[in-house]
N, C-alpha and C positions, 0 to 999 in steps of 0.2 A: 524540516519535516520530511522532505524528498528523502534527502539521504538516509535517514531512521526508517523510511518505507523501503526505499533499497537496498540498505543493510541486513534487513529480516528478509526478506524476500530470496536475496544472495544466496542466505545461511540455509534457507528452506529446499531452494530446486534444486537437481537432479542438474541442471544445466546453468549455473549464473552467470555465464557470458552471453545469453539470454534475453537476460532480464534486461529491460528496458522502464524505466520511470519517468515520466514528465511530471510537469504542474502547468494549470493555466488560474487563472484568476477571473470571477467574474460577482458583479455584487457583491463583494466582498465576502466572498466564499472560496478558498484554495480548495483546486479540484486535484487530485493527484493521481493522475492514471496509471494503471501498474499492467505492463505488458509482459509475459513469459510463455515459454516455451507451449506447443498443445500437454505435452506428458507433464509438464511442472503445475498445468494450471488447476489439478485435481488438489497438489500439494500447497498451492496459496491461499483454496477455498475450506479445503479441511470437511470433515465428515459435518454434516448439517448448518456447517460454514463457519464453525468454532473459528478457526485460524484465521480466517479473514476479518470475523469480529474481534478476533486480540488486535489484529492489526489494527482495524479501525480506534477500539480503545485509548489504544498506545500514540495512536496519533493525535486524535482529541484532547487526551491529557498535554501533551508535546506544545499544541496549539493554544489551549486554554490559561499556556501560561506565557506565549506571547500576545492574548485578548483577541486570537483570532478563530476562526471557523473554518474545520479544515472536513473534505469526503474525499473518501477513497473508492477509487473504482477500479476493478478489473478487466483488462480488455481483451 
């Protein structure tokens, strides 16, 4: 799921040498932190946050079909 967060992300900024993605894990929740440029991070969030909800969707599905629980955060 990392990599499919950093791959859209890549696609999207303005900068993707940039982009920075972790993951940490806790209670069995993958949190996957998505770090980017100050000028990229208008284009991660998207007008009223569409684009960060695709992301988040996109990841969900991703995880839901390894039986796990994935959030995505922007930092």
């Amino acid at each position: 799921m990392k990599e499919l967060v950093e791959f859209i992300a890549k696609r999207l900024a303005d900068h993707p040498e940039q982009i920075q993605v972790t993951e940490s894990e806790s209670e069995g929740v993958l949190t996957i932190h998505l770090k980017a440029a100050e000028e990229d991070k208008g284009r991660m969030i998207g007008k009223e946050g569409k684009v960060i909800k695709a992301i988040r969707a996109l990841a969900h599905v991703a995880a839901a079909k390894s039986g796990r629980k994935v959030r995505v955060d922007v930092d």
